[in-house]
C-alpha positions in Angstrom: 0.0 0.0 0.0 2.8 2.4 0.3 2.9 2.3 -3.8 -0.7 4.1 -3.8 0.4 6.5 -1.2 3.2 7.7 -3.0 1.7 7.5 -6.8 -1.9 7.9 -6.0 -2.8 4.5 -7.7 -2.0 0.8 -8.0 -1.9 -1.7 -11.3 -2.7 -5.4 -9.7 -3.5 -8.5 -10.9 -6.7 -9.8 -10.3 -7.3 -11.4 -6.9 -9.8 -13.5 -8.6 -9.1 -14.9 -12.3 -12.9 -16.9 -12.1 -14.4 -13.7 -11.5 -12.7 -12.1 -14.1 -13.6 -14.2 -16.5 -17.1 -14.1 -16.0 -17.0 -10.7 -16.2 -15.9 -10.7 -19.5 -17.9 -13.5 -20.8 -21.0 -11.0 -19.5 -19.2 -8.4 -21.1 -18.5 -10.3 -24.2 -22.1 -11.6 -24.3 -24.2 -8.2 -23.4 -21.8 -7.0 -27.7 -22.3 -9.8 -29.3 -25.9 -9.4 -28.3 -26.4 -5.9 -29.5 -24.0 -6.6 -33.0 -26.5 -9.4 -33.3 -29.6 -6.9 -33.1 -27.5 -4.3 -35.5 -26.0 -6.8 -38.3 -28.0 -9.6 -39.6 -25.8 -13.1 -39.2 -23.3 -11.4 -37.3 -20.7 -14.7 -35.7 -20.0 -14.1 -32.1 -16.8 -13.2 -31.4 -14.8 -13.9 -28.5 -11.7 -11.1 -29.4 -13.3 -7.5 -28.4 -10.2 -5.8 -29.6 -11.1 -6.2 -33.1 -14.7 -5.1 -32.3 -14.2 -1.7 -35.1 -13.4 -4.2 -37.5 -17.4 -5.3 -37.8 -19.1 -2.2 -35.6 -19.4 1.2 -37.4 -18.3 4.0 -35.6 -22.0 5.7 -35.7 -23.4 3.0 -33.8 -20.8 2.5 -31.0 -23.0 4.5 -28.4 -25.8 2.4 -29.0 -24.2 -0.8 -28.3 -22.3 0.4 -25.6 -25.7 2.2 -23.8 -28.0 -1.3 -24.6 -24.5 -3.1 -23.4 -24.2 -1.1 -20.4 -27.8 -1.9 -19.2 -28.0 -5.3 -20.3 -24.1 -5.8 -18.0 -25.8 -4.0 -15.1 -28.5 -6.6 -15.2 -26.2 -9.2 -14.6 -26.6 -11.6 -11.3 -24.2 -10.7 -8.4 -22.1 -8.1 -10.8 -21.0 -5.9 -7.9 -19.6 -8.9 -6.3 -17.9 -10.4 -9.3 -16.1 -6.7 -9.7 -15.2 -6.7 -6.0 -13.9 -9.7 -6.1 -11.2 -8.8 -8.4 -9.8 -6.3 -5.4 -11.1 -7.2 -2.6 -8.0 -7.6 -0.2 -6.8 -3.7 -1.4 -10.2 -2.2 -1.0 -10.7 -3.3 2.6 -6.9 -2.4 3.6 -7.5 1.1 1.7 -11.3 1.7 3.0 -12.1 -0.2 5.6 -15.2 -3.2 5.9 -18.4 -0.7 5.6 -18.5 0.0 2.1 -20.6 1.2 0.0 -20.5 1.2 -4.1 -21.3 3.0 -7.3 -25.1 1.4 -8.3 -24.5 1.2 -11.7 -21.2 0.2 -13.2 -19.7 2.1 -16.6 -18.8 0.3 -19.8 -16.3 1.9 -22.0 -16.2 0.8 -26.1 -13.3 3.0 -27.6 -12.0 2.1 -31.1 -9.4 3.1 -33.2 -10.0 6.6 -34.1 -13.1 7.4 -33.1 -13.0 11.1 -31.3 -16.7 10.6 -29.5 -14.8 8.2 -27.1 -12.2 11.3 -25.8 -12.8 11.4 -22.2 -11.2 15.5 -21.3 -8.3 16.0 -18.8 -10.5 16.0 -15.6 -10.6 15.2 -11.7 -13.7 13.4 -10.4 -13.8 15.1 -7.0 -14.4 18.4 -9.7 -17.6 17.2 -10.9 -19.0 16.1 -7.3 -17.5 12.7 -6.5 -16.0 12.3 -3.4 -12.5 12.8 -1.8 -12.7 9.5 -0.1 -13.8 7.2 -2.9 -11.8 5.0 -5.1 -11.7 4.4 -8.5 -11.8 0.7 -9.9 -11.0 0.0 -13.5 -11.1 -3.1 -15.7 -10.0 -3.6 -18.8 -11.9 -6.1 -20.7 -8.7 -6.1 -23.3 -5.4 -5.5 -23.4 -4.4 -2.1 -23.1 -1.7 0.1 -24.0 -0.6 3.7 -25.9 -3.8 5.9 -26.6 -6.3 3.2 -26.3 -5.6 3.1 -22.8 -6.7 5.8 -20.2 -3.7 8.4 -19.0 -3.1 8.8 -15.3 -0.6 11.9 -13.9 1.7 11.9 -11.4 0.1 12.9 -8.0 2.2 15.7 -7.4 1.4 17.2 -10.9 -2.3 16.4 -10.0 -2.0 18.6 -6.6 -0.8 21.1 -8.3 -3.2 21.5 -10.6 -5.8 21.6 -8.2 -4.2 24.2 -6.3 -4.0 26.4 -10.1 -8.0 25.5 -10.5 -8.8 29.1 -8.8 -6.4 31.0 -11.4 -7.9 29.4 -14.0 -11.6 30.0 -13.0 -11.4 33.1 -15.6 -12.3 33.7 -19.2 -8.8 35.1 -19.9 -7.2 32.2 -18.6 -5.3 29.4 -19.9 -8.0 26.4 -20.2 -7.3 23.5 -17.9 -6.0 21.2 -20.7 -3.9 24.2 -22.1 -2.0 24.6 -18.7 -1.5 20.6 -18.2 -0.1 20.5 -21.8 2.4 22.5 -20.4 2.8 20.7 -16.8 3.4 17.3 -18.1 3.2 14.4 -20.7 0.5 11.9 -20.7 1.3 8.7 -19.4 -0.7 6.2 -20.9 -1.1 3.0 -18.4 -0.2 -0.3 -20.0 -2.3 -2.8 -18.5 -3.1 -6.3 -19.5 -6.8 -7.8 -19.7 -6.3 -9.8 -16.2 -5.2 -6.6 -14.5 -7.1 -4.0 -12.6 -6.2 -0.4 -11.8 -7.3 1.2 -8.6 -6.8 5.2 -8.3 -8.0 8.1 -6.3 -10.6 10.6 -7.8 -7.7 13.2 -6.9 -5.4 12.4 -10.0 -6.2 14.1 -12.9 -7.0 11.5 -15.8 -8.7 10.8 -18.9 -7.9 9.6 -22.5 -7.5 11.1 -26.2 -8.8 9.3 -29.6 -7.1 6.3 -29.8 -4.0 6.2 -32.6 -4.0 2.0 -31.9 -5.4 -0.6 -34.4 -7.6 -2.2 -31.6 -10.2 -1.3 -29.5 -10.2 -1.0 -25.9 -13.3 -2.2 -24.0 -13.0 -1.7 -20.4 -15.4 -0.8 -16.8 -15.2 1.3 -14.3 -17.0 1.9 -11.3 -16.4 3.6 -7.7 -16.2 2.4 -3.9 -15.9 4.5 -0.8 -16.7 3.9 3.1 -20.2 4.3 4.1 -18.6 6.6 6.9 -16.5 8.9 4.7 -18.4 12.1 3.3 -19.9 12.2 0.3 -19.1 15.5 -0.7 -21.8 17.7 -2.7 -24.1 15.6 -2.8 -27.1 17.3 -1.9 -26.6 19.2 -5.3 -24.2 16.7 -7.5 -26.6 13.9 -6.6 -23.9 11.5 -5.9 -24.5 10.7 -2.4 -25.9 7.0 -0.8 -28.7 5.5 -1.8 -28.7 7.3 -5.1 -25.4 7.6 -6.8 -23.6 5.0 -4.2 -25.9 1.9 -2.9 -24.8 0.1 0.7 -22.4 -2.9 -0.8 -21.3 -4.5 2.6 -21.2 -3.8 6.6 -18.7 -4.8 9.3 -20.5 -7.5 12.4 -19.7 -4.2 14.7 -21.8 -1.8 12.6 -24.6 -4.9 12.0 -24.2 -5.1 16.2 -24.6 -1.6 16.4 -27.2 -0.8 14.5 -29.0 -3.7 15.8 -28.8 -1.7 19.4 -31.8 0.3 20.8 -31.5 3.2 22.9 -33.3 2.7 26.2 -36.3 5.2 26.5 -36.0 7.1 29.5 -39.5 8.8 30.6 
């Protein structure tokens, strides 16, 4: 743990390869469904990273909306997922967690600028401080058709910059990092899984590759860590975050009744 201290993030193998390989045999399942629906006598196929090879750029967000619900309707997803980190999730947060209610599919193919996910920091569009970010990549992943990640002390500083920039006459955000730093593009295999704080700034830009890069992500925090903004971000429990798991002592506890004194 003294890794994600110092960079802000860690690249682990799965803790669980069964899990993982359900998950992508849901994942693989929910495309091959929807390129079923789109193109007559499409043949399943098993290798996602050739997925632009047979779905046209127009209909990527399509699939990957019909995808993304069909995925989320899976049995016992959210457990899967944690399964892949669950011995770094309870030394980083604690047993009382709760988790993001729907989890994010990403479809990006070679080329395709709709797919850009903008320099940004989650805790700047209402997430909170205390959460983590959990990302798995359904394929292999590497150069542009990966996300970018920077370096936590780059990160800082651009938060602290974020009230200089809050101008028309200034520099924009991705103007000023251009300047800061170089992207550095993760290289993660498909039995991998990234786990980062909402703090580093991150994103990715159209990817240069020949494959495509299919990938989820979803968030975890402690139930007893603030959720920050979210009576007007909407990203609080029981809305944006649904209670995943509880420790025996908060089960005892809330189990307890206060005597009533007359």
């Amino acid at each position: 743990m003294n890794s994600f201290f110092h960079d802000g993030y860690l690249v682990q193998a799965s803790e669980s390869k069964s899990s993982h390989s359900e998950i992508k045999e849901i994942v693989i399942s929910s495309i091959n469904e929807q390129l079923e629906r789109l193109i007559p006598g499409h043949k399943k196929t098993s290798d996602l990273s050739r997925l632009h090879e047979s779905l046209p750029i127009d209909n990527v967000n399509e699939v990957r909306v019909n995808a993304y619900n069909s995925i989320n309707n899976s049995l016992n997803l959210h457990d899967k997922c944690f399964n892949l980190v669950e011995d770094s999730i309870l030394k980083l947060l604690g047993p009382d967690l709760a988790v993001q209610a729907k989890i994010n599919l990403s479809i990006v193919m070679p080329n395709d600028a709709s797919s850009v996910i903008p320099l940004h920091s989650d805790i700047n569009t209402g997430e909170p401080l205390h959460e983590l970010v959990i990302w798995i990549p359904i394929t292999n992943c590497h150069d542009t058709n990966s996300i970018f990640l920077t370096d936590k002390s780059l990160s800082f500083q651009m938060h602290s910059l974020l009230p200089d920039l809050n101008n028309l006459e200034s520099p924009t955000l991705s103007e000023t990092a251009d300047e800061l730093f170089d992207f550095n593009y993760l290289k993660v295999d498909s039995n991998s899984v990234i786990v980062f704080s909402p703090l580093l700034y991150h994103g990715s830009n159209t990817n240069t590759t020949n494959t495509t890069r299919i990938s989820l992500n979803y968030r975890m925090k402690s139930i007893f860590t603030p959720f920050e903004h979210s009576k007007c971000e909407g990203k609080g429990l029981n809305s944006f975050f649904v209670p995943f798991r509880e420790s025996d002592l908060t089960k005892l506890v809330k189990s307890y009744r206060l005597p009533q004194f007359s």
